[in-house]
C-alpha positions in Angstrom: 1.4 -20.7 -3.0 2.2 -17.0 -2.7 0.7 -14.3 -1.8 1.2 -10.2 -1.2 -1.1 -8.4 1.3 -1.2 -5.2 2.6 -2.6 -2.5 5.3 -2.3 0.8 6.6 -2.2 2.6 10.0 -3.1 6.1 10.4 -0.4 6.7 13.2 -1.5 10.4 14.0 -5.3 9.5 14.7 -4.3 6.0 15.8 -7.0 3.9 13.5 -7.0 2.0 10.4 -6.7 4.0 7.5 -10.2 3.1 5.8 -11.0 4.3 2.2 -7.2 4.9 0.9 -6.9 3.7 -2.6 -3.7 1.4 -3.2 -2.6 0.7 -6.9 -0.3 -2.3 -7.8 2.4 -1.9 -10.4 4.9 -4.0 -11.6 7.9 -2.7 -11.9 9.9 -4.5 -14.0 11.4 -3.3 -17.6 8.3 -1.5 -18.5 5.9 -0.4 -15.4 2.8 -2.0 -15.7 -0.6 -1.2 -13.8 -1.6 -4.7 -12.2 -4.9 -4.1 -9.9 -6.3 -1.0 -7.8 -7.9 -1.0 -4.4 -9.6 0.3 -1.6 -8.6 -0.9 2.0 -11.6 -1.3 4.5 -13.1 -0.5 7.8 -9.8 -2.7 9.0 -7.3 -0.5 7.1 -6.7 -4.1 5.4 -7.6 -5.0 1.6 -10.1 -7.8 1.4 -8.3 -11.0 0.7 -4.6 -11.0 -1.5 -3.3 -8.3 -3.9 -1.4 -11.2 -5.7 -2.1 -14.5 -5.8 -1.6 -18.1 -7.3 -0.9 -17.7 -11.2 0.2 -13.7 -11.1 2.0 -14.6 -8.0 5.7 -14.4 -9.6 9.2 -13.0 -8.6 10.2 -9.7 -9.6 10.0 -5.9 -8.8 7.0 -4.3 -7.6 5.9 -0.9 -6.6 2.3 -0.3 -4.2 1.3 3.2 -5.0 -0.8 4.0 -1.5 -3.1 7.6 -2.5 -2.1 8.9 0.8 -3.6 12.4 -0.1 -6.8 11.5 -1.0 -7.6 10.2 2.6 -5.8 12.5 4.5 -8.0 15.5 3.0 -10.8 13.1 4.4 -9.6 12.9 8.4 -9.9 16.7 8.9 -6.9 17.1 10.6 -5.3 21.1 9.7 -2.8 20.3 6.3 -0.6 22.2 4.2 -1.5 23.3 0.8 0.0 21.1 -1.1 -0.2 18.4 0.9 4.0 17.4 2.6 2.7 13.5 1.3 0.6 12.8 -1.8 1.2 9.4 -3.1 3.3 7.2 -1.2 5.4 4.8 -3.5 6.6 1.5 -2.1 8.8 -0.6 -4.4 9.9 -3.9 -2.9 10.9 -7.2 -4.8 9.9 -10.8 -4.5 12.3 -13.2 -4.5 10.0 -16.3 -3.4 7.0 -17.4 -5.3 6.0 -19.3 -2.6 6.2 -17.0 0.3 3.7 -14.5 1.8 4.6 -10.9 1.6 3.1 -8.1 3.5 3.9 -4.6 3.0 2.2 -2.5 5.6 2.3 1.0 5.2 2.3 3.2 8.6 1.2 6.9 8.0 1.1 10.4 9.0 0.7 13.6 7.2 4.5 14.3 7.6 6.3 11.0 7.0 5.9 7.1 6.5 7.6 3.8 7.9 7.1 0.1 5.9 8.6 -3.2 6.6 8.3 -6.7 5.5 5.1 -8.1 7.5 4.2 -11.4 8.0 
């Protein structure tokens, strides 16, 4: 069966990005709040955003609240902040694959790709 998982990297302090909320949308005709989250010590969420029965095909978009934990990491910021929330929208194709959208992270810029 499917699945979509996640994690994120602080690149500038070179750790897992614990505490960062992440909100699941679908983004299909009418955007649509699916779950919310909080990744852990690992920068990882526990166990599978999506799974089995609301595993389906279609666009999605993870909303990472990139702000929120770099006020956290004390590092010296702009006011605002260059990165708030970070949108990712990415489609599934497969209903039976895994898909794994890391997000990779400074206070200036952002990198994702299709994990495994």
């Amino acid at each position: 069966m499917g699945r979509l998982t996640t994690h994120v990297l602080d690149t500038v302090l070179g750790v897992p990005a614990k505490g960062l909320k992440i909100e699941l949308w679908s983004a299909n005709d009418a955007p649509a709040h699916i779950s919310s989250h909080v990744t852990n010590d690992d920068g990882r969420v526990d166990g599978a955003i999506l799974t089995d029965d609301v595993f389906e095909t279609g666009t999605y978009e993870l909303r990472f609240h990139a702000g929120e934990y770099l006020n956290r990491t004390n590092q010296t910021l702009p006011d605002p902040l260059f990165l708030d929330v970070v949108p990712i929208r990415f489609g599934i194709a497969d209903a039976n694959a895994h898909y794994h959208v890391p997000l990779l992270l400074s206070p200036f810029g952002y990198s994702t790709y299709r994990g495994s």
